[in-house]
TORKOL-4160 file (C-alpha; in steps of 0.2 Angstrom, whole numbers, padded with zeros to 4 digits, m for minus):
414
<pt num="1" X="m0002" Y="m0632" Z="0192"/>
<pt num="2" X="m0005" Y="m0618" Z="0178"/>
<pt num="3" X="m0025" Y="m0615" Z="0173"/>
<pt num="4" X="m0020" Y="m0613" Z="0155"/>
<pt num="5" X="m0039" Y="m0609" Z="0151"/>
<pt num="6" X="m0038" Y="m0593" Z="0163"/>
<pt num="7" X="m0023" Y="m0587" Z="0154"/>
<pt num="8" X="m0032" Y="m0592" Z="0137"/>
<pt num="9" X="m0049" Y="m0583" Z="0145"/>
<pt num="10" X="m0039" Y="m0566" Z="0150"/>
<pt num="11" X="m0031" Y="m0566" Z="0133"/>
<pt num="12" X="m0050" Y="m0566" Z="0125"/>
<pt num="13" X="m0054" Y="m0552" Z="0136"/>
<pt num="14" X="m0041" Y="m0544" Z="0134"/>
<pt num="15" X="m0041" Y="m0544" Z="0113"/>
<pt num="16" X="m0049" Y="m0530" Z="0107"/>
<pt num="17" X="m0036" Y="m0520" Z="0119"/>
<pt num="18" X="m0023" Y="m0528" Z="0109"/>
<pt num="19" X="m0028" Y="m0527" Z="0091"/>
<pt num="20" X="m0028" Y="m0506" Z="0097"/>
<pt num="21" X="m0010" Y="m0509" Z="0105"/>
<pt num="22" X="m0007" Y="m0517" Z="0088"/>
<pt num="23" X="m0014" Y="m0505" Z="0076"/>
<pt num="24" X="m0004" Y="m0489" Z="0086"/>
<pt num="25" X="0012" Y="m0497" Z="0082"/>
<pt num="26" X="0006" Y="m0498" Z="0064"/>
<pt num="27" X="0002" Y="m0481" Z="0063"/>
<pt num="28" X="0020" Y="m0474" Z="0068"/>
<pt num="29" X="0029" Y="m0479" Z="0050"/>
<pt num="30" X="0048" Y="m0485" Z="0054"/>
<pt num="31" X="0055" Y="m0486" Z="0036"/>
<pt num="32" X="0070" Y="m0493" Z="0033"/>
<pt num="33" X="0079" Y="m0485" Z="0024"/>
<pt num="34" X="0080" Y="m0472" Z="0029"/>
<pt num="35" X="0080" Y="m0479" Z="0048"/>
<pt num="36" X="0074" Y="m0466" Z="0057"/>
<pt num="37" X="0065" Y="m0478" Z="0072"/>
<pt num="38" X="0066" Y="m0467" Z="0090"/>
<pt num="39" X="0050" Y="m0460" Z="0087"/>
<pt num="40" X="0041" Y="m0476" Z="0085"/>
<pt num="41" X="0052" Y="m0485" Z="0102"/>
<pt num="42" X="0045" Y="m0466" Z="0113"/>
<pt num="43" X="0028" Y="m0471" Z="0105"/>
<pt num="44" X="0028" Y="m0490" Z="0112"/>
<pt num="45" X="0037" Y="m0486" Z="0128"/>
<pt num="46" X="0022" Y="m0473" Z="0131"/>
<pt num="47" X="0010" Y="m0486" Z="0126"/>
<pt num="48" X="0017" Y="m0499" Z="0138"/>
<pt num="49" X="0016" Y="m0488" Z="0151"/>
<pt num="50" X="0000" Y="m0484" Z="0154"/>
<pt num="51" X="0000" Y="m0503" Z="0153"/>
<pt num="52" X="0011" Y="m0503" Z="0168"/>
<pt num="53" X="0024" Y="m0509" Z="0160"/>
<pt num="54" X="0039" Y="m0495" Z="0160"/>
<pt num="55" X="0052" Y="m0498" Z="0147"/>
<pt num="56" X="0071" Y="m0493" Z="0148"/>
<pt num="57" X="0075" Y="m0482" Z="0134"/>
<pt num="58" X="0093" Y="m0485" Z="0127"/>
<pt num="59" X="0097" Y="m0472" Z="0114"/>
<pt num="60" X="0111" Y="m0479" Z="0102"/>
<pt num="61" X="0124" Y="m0464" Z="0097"/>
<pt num="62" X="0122" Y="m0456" Z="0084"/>
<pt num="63" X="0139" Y="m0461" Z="0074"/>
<pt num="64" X="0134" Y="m0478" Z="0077"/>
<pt num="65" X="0116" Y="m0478" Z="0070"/>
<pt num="66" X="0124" Y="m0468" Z="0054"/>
<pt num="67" X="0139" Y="m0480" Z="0053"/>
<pt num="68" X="0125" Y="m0492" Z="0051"/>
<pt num="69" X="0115" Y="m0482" Z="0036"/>
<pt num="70" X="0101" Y="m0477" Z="0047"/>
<pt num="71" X="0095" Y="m0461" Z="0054"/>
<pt num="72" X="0088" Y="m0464" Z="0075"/>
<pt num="73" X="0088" Y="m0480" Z="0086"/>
<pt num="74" X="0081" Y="m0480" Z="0102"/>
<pt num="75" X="0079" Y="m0499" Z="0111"/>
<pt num="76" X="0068" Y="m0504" Z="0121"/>
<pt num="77" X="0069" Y="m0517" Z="0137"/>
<pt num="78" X="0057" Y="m0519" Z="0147"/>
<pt num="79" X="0059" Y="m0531" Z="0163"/>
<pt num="80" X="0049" Y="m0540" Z="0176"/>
<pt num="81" X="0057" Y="m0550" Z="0188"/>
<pt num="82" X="0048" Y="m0564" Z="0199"/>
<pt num="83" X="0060" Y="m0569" Z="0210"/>
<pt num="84" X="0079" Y="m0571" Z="0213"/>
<pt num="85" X="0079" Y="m0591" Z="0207"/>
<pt num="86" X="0076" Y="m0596" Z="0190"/>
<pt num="87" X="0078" Y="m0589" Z="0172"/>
<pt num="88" X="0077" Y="m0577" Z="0164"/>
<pt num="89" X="0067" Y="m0576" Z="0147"/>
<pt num="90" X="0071" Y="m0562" Z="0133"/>
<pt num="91" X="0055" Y="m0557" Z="0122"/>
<pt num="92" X="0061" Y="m0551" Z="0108"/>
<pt num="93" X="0052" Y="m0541" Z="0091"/>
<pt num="94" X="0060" Y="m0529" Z="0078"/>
<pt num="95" X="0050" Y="m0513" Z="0075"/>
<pt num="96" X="0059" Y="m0507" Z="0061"/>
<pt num="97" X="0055" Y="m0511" Z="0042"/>
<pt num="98" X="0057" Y="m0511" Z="0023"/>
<pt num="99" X="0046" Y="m0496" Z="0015"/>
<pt num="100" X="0030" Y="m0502" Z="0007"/>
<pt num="101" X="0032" Y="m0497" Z="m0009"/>
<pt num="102" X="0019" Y="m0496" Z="m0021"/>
<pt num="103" X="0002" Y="m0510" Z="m0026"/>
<pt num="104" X="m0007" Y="m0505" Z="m0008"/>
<pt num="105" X="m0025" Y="m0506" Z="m0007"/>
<pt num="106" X="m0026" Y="m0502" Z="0011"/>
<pt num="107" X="m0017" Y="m0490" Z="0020"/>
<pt num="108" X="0000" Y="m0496" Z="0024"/>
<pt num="109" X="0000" Y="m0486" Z="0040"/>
<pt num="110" X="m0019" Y="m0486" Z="0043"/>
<pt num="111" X="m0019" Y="m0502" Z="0054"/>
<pt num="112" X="m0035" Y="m0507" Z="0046"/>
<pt num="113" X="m0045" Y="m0523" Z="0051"/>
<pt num="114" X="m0057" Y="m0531" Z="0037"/>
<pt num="115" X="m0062" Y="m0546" Z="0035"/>
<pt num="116" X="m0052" Y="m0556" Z="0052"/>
<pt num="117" X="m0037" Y="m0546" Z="0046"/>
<pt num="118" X="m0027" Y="m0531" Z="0051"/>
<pt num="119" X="m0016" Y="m0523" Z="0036"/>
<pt num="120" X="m0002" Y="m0513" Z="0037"/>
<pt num="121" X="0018" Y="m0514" Z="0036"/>
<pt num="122" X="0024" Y="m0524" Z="0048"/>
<pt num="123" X="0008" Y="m0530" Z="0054"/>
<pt num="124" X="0014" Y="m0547" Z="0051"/>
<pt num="125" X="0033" Y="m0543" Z="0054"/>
<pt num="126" X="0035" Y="m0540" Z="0068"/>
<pt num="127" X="0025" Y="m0525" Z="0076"/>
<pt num="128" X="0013" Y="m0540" Z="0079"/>
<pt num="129" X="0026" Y="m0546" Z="0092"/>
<pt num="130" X="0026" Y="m0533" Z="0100"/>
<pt num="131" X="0007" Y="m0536" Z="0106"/>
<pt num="132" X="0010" Y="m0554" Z="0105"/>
<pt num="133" X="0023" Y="m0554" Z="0118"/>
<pt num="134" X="0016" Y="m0538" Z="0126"/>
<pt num="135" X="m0001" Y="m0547" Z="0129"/>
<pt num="136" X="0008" Y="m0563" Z="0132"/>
<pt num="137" X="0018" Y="m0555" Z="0147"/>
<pt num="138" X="0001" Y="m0547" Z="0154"/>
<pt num="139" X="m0009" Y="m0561" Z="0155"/>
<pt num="140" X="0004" Y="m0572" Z="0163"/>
<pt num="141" X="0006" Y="m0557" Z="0178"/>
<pt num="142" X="m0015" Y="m0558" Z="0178"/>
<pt num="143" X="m0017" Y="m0575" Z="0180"/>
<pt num="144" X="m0002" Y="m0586" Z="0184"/>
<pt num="145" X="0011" Y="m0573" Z="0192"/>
<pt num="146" X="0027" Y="m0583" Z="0194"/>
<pt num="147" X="0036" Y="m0585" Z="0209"/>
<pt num="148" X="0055" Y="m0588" Z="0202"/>
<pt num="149" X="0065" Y="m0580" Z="0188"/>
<pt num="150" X="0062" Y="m0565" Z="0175"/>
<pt num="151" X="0053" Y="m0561" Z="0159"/>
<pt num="152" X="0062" Y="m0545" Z="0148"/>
<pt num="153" X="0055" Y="m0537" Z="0135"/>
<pt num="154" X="0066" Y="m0534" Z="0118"/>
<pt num="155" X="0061" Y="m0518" Z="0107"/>
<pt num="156" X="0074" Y="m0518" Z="0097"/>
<pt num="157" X="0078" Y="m0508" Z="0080"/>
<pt num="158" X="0088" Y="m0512" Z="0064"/>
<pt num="159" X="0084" Y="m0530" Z="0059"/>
<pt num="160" X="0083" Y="m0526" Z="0041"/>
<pt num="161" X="0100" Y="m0522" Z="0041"/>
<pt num="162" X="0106" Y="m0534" Z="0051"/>
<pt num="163" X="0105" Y="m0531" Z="0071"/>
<pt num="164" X="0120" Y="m0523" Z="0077"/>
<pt num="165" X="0113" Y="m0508" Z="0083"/>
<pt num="166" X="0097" Y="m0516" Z="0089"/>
<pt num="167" X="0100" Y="m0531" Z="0099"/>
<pt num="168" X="0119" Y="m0533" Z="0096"/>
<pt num="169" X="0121" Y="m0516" Z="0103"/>
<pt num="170" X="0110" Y="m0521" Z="0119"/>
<pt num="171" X="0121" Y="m0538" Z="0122"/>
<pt num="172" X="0139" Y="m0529" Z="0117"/>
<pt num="173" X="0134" Y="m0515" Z="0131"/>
<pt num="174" X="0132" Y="m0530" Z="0143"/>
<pt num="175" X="0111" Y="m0520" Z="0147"/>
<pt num="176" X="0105" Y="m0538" Z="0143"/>
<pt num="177" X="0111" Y="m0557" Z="0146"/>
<pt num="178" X="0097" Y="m0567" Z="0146"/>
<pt num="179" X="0094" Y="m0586" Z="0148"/>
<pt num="180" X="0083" Y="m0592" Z="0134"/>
<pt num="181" X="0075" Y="m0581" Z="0120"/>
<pt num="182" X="0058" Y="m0578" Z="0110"/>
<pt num="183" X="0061" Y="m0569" Z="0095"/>
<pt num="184" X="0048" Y="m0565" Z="0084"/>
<pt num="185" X="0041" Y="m0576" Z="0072"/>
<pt num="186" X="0025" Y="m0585" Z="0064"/>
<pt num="187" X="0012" Y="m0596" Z="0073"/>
<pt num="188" X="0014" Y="m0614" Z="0063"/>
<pt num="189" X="0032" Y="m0619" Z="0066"/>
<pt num="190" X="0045" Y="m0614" Z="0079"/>
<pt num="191" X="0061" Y="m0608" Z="0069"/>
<pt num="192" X="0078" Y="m0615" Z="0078"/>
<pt num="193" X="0090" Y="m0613" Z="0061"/>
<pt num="194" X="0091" Y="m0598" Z="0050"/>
<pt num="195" X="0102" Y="m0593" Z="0033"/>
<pt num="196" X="0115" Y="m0583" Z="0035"/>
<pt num="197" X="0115" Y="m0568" Z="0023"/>
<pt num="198" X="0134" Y="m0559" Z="0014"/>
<pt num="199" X="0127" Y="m0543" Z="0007"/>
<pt num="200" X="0140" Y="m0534" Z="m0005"/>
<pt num="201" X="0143" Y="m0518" Z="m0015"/>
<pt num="202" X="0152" Y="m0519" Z="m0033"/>
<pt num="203" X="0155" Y="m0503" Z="m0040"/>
<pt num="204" X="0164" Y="m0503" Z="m0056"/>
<pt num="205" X="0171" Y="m0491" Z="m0066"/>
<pt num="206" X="0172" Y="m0488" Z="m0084"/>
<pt num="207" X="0175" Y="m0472" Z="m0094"/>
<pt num="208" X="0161" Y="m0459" Z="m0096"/>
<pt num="209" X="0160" Y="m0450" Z="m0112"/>
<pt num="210" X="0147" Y="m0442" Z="m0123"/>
<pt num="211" X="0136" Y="m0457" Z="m0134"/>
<pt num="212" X="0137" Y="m0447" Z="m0148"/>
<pt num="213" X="0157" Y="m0456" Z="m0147"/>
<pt num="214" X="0156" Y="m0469" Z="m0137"/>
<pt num="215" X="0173" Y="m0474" Z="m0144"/>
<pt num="216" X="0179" Y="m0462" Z="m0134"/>
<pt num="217" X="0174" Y="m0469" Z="m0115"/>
<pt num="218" X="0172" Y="m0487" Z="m0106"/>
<pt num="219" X="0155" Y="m0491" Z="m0104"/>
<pt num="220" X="0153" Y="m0495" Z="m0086"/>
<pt num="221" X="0136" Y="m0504" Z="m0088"/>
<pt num="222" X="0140" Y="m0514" Z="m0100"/>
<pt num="223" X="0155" Y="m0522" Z="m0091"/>
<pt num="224" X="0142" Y="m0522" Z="m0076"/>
<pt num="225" X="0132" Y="m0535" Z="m0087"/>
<pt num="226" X="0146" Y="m0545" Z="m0088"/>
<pt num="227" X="0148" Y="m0546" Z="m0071"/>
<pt num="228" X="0131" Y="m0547" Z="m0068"/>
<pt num="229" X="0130" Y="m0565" Z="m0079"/>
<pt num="230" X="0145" Y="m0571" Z="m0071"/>
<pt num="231" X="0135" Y="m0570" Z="m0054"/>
<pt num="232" X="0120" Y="m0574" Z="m0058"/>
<pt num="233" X="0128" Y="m0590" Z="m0067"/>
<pt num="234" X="0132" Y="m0596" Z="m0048"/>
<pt num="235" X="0115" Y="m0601" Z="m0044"/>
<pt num="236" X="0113" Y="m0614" Z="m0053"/>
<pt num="237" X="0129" Y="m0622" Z="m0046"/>
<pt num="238" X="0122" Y="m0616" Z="m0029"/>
<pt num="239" X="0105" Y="m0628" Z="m0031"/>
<pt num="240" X="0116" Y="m0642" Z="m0030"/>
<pt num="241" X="0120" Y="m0638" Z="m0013"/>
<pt num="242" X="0108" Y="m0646" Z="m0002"/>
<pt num="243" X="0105" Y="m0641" Z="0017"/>
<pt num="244" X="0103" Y="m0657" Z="0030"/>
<pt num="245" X="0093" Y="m0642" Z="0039"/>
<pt num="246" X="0073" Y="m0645" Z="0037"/>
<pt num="247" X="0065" Y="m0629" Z="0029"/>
<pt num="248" X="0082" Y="m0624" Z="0021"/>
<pt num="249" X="0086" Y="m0628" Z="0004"/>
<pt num="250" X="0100" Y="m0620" Z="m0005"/>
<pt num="251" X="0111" Y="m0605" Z="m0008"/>
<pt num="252" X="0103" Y="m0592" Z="m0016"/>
<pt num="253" X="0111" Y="m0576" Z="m0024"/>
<pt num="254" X="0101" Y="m0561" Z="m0028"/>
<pt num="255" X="0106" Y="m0543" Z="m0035"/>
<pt num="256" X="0093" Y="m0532" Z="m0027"/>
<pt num="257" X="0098" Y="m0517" Z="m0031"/>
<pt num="258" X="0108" Y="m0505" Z="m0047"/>
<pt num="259" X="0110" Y="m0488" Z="m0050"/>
<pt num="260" X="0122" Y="m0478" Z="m0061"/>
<pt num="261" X="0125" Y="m0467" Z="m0076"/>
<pt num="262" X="0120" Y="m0447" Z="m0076"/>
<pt num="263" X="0107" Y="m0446" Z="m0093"/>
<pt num="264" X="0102" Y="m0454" Z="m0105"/>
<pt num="265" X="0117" Y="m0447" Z="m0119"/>
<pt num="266" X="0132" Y="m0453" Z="m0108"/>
<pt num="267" X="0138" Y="m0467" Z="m0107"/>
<pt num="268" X="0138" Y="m0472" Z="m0090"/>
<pt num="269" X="0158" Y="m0472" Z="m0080"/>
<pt num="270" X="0151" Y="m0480" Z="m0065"/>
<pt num="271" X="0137" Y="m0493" Z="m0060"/>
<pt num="272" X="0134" Y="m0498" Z="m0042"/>
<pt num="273" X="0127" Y="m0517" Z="m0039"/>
<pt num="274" X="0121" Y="m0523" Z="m0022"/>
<pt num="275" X="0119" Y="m0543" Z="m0020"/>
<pt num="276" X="0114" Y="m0553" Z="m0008"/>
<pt num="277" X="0121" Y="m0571" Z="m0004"/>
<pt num="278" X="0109" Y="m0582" Z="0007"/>
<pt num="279" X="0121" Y="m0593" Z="0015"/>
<pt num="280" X="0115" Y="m0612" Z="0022"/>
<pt num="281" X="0120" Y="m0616" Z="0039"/>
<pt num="282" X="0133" Y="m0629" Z="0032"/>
<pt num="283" X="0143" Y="m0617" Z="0022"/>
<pt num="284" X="0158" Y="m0608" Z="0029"/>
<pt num="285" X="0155" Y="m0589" Z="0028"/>
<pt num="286" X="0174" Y="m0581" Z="0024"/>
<pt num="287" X="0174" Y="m0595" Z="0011"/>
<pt num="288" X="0159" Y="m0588" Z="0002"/>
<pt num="289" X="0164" Y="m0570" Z="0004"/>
<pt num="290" X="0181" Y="m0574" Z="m0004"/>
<pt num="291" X="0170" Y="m0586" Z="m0016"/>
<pt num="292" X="0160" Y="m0572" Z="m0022"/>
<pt num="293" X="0176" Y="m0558" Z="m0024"/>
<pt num="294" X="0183" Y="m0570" Z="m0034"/>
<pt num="295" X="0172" Y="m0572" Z="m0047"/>
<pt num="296" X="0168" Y="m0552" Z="m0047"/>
<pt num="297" X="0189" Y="m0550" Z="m0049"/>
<pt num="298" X="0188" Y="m0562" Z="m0063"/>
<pt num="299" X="0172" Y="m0556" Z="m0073"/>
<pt num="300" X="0180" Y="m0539" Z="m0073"/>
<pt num="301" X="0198" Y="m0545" Z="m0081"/>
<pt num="302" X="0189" Y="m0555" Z="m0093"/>
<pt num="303" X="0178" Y="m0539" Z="m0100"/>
<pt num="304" X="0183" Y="m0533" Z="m0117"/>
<pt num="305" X="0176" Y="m0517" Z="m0123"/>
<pt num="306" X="0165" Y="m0520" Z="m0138"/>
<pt num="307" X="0171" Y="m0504" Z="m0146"/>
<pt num="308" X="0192" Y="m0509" Z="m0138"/>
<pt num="309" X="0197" Y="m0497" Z="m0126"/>
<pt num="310" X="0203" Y="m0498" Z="m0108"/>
<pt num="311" X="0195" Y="m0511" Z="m0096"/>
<pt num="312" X="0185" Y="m0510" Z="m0082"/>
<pt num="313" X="0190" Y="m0507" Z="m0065"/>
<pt num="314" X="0179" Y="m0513" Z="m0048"/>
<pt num="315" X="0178" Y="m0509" Z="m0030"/>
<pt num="316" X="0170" Y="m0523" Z="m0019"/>
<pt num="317" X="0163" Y="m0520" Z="m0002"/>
<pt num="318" X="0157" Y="m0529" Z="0011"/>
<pt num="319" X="0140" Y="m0523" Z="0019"/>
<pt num="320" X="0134" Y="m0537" Z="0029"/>
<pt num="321" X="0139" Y="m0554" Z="0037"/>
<pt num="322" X="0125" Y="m0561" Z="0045"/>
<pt num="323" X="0129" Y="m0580" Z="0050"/>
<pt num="324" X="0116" Y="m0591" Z="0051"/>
<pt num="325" X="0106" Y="m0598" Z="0066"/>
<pt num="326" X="0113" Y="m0615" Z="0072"/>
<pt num="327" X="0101" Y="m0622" Z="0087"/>
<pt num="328" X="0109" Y="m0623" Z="0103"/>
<pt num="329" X="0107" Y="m0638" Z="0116"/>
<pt num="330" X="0100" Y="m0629" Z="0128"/>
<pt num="331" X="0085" Y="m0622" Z="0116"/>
<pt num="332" X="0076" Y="m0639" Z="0121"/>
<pt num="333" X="0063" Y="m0633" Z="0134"/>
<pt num="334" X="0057" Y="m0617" Z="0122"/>
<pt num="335" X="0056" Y="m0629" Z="0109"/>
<pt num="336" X="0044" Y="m0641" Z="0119"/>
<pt num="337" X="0035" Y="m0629" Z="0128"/>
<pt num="338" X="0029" Y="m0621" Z="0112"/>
<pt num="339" X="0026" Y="m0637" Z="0101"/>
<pt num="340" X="0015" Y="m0643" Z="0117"/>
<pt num="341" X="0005" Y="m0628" Z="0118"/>
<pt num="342" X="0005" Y="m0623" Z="0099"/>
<pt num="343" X="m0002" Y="m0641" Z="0094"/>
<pt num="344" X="m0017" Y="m0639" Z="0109"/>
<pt num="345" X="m0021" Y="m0620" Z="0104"/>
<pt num="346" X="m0019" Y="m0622" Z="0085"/>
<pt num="347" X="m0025" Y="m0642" Z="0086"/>
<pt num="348" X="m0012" Y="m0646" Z="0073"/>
<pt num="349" X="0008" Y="m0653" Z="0076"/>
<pt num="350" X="0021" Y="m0638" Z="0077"/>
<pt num="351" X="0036" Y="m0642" Z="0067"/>
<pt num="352" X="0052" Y="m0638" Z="0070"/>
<pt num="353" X="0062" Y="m0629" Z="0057"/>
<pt num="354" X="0075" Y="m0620" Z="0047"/>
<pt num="355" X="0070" Y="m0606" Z="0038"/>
<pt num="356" X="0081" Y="m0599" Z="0024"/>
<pt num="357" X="0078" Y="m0580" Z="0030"/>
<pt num="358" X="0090" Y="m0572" Z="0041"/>
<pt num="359" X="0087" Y="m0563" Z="0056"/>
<pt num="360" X="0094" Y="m0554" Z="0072"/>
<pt num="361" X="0089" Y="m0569" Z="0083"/>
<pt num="362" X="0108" Y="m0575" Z="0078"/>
<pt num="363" X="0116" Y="m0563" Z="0088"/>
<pt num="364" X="0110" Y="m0571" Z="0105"/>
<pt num="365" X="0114" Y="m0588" Z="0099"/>
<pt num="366" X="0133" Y="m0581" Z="0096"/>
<pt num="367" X="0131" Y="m0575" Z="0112"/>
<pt num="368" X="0127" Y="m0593" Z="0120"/>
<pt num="369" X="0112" Y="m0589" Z="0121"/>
<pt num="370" X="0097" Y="m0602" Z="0118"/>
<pt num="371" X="0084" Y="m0598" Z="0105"/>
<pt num="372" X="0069" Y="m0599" Z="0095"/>
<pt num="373" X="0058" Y="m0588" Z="0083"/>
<pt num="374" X="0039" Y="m0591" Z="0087"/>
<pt num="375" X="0025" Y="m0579" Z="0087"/>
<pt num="376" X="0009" Y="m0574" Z="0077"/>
<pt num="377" X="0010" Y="m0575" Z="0059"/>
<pt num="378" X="0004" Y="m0586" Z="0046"/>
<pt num="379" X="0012" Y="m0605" Z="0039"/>
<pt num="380" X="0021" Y="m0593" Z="0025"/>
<pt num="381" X="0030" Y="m0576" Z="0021"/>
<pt num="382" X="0020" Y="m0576" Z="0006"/>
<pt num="383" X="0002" Y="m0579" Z="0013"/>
<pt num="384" X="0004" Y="m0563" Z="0025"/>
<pt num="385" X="0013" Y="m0554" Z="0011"/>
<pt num="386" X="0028" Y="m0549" Z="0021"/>
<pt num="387" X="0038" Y="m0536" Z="0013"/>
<pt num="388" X="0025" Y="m0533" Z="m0004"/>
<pt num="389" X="0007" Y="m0523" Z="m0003"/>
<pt num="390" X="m0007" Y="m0527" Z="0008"/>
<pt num="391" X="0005" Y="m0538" Z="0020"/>
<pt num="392" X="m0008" Y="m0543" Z="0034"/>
<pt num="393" X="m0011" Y="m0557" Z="0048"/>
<pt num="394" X="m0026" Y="m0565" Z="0052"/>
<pt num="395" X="m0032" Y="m0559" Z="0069"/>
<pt num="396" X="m0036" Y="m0577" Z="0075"/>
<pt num="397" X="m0016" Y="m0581" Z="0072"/>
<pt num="398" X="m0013" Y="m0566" Z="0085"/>
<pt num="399" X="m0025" Y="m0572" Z="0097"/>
<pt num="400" X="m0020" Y="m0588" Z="0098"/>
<pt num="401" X="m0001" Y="m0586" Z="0094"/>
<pt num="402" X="m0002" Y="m0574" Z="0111"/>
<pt num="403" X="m0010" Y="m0590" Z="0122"/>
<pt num="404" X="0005" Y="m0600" Z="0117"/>
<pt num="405" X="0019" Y="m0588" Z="0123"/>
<pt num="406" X="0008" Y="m0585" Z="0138"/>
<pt num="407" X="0006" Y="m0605" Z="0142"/>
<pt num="408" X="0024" Y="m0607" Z="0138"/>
<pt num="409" X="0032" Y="m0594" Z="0148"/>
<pt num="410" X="0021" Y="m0599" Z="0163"/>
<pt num="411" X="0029" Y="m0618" Z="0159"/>
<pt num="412" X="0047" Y="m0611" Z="0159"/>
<pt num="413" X="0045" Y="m0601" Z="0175"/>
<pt num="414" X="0038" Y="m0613" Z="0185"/>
């Protein structure tokens, strides 16, 4: 029978030498944009090693990573094996993420630890993970060695633009098929359902001309607006679609991003929009997409010029499909395990939910493989501030989110 308090008690040993783990990986900025990630995957795999732990390094081509709008993507697996019998469980965190943009009072690469919190980008999500799981794997090889089956370690890069040359790459390769799979996550529910996410470009084009005589161009912007009200009008059909999936509401549509024009006397011939469609895990993906195109299409016949003149034209391309994340049968024993020990290390119930962000956890789950997202994180995005300034994570959420993995694995490989 597992001493879960030995595992917990080399886990408190062990903590100080994490939150150091921890605040390296901080320290190594992976934006995305612009995506440029191998020198954060040589710095972890030289980390892991003078743990012991040597990590494959899987360098993804380079046409590939730029097809995908990023710059370098090496992934990392790492793998212990226990025995020829039983399974084998996948580890997976993301190392790559959003820039930090502005608002900071700590460093965002600093790895600071104030007040029971470390701060920094992606010290929440999901370079946390990394040590989670890293810690998790260590104290289970101290304490509880398993006799059967086979723990891997899955560094993977390009979550924020949706996995396909992170841990898609590794499964369409065939360098990985796991049994069951972690993926990173926070430390008061486990995650078995996830949104799926359409990300689109809209360029439309109008005339550019000089404003001095704006009669004589198309004014790209404005029909932009046009379009712009057309979509944004859809959420409030969208919020009467209700997801059966705890934790998941309803569709959402977003338009994150806009450029065009050349200065401020032109009248701008070409705008560039990109939306974002969460999609529940009830709704039928190719319907959306052709959904969406549709109402684009007919926004931009319906544009007259304010000043007459030709119409507007539009491009529409798609830049992402990420399904959601629809639980498996076989996710059962992750589930348990990590409810059991979550509720005895935390000392409150662990859910199990939807959650309406996407993530690259999908992409095992197409591949029939078993999954849930769990690790160290706090009951919200918004309390960690995931994504915005300051994002942090309490330190006790670490320590304890690492005791359940370790309890858990030492469960599922026994």
């Amino acid at each position: 029978m597992t001493d879960y308090n030995a595992l917990d008690t080399w886990i408190d040993a062990h903590f100080d030498e994490q939150v150091k783990f921890l605040q390296e990986l901080i320290r190594v900025p992976t934006d995305t944009p612009p995506g440029n990630n191998a020198p954060h995957a040589d710095r972890a795999a030289d980390l892991l090693k003078t743990m012991g732990l040597d990590a494959e390094k899987h360098v993804v081509p380079a046409e590939e990573v730029n097809a995908a709008g990023l710059e370098t993507i090496t992934n990392l697996i790492v793998r212990r094996k226990y025995g020829d019998a039983g399974k084998t469980i996948a580890l997976n965190a993301h190392g790559d993420v959003v820039p930090p943009g502005d608002g900071w009072t700590h460093a965002p690469y600093g790895g600071e630890v104030e007040g029971g919190r470390i701060y920094g980008r992606a010290a929440a999500v999901s370079k946390c993970d990394f040590s989670t799981f890293t810690f998790a794997l260590r104290a289970l090889e101290a304490v509880a060695r398993p006799a059967q089956g086979s723990v891997e370690l899955h560094f993977t890069y390009d979550e924020e633009f949706g996995g396909e040359v992170g841990p898609g790459w590794l499964l369409k390769k065939g360098l990985t098929k796991p049994d069951l799979m972690i993926a990173a996550g926070f430390s008061y529910q486990v995650v078995v359902a996830h949104n799926g996410c359409l990300q689109m470009e809209v360029t439309v084009h109008g005339e550019m001309s000089h404003a001095a005589i704006p009669d004589s161009g198309v004014d790209a912007l404005q029909g932009a607006t046009h379009i712009l009200n057309a979509l944004y009008a859809l959420n409030a059909d969208y919020k009467k679609i209700t997801s059966q999936v705890t934790g998941i509401t309803h569709p959402y549509l977003n338009v994150g991003l806009i450029s065009g024009g050349t200065n401020t006397n032109v009248i701008p011939g070409k705008v560039v929009l990109k939306l974002d469609r969460r999609m529940i895990p009830e709704e039928d993906p190719a319907q959306v997409e052709a959904s969406i195109r549709a109402v684009i299409e007919a926004a931009a016949r319906s544009f007259n010029p304010p000043r007459g003149g030709n119409g507007i034209r539009v491009d529409i391309k798609r830049l992402l499909l990420a399904r959601a994340m629809v639980p498996l049968a076989g996710n059962q024993p992750l589930v348990a395990a990590i409810q059991q020990h979550g509720q005895q290390v935390f000392g409150e119930p662990i859910p199990a939910v939807g959650t309406p962000l996407y993530t690259d956890v999908r992409l095992y789950v197409e591949q029939g493989i078993p999954g849930v997202i769990y690790g160290a994180g706090p009951r919200t995005v918004l309390e960690s501030n995931a994504k915005r300034a300051d994002e942090n994570l309490a330190l006790d959420d670490l320590r304890r989110a690492t005791k359940v993995i370790a309890r858990a694995l030492a469960d599922l490989l026994a």
